[in-house]
N, C-alpha and C positions, 0 to 999 in steps of 0.2 A: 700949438696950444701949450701953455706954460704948466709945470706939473701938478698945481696945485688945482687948476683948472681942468688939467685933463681925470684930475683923480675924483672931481666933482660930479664931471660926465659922465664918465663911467659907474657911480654910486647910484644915479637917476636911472640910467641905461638898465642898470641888474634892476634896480627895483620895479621895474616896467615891468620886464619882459621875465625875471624869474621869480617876483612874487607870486606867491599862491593867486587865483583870480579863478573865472567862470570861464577865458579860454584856455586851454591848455597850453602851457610852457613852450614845447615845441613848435607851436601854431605862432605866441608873436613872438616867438624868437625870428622864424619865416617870415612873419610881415614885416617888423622893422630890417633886416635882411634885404626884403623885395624895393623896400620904400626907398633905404638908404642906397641901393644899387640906381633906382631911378633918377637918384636926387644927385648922381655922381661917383657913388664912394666906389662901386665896381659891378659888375657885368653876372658875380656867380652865384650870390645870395640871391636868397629866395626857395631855396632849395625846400620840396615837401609844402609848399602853398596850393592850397587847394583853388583847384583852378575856378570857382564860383567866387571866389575873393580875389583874384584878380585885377579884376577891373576896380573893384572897388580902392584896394592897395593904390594902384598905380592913379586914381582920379587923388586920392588924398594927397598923396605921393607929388603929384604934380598939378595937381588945381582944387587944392581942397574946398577954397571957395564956390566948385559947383556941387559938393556932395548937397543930396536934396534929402527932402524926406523919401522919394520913393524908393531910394540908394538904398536906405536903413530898411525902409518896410522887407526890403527884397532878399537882405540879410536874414530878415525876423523868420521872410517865409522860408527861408533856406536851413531853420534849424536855430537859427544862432539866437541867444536871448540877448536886451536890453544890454545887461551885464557885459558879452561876450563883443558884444558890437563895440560898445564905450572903450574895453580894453584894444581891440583891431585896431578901432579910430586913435586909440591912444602912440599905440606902438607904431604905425605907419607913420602917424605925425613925429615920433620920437626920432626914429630911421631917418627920414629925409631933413628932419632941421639937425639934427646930429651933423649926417652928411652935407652940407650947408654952408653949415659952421666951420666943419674942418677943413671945406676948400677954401673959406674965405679967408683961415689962418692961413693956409699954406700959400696963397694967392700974396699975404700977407708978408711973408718970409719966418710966420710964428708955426713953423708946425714941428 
């Protein structure tokens, strides 16, 4: 990934996972972490993922297109509000097309 590009990703990346939000910093810092680990990028993230988000992580992670509603409802009843779901869903999806992306560079001989 070319610099200008990588300096872009990394601007979206902080903004995800270190904006202020409804779930706490630490948490999608751990999802996108767990997502991007899934999607390729490495084996050790994920670190501190509460193991109720798990599965969820790793469905978005790798087949977002099955998350249902009952996926969410099960979050909602687990604590988590609206808000906090959005930012999850937000950061697992950020993790794993991140991770994605950068194999497809290096696949590429751009990384």
């Amino acid at each position: 990934m070319n610099d200008r590009h990588a300096d872009a990703a990394r601007r979206v990346a902080e903004a995800v996972v270190q904006s202020p939000g409804a779930a706490e910093r630490g948490l999608r810092c751990s999802v996108e972490g767990r997502a991007a680990a899934l999607a390729g990028r490495g084996a050790a993230a994920g670190v501190g993922l509460p193991a109720a988000l798990a599965p969820y992580v790793e469905k978005v992670a790798r087949h977002a297109y099955l998350v249902t509603d009952a996926d969410v409802a099960a979050l909602r009843d687990g604590g988590y509000s609206e808000d906090a779901i959005f930012e999850i869903t937000l950061s697992a999806a950020l993790g794993a097309g991140m991770a994605r992306l950068e194999r497809g560079f290096a696949a590429l001989g751009d990384d």
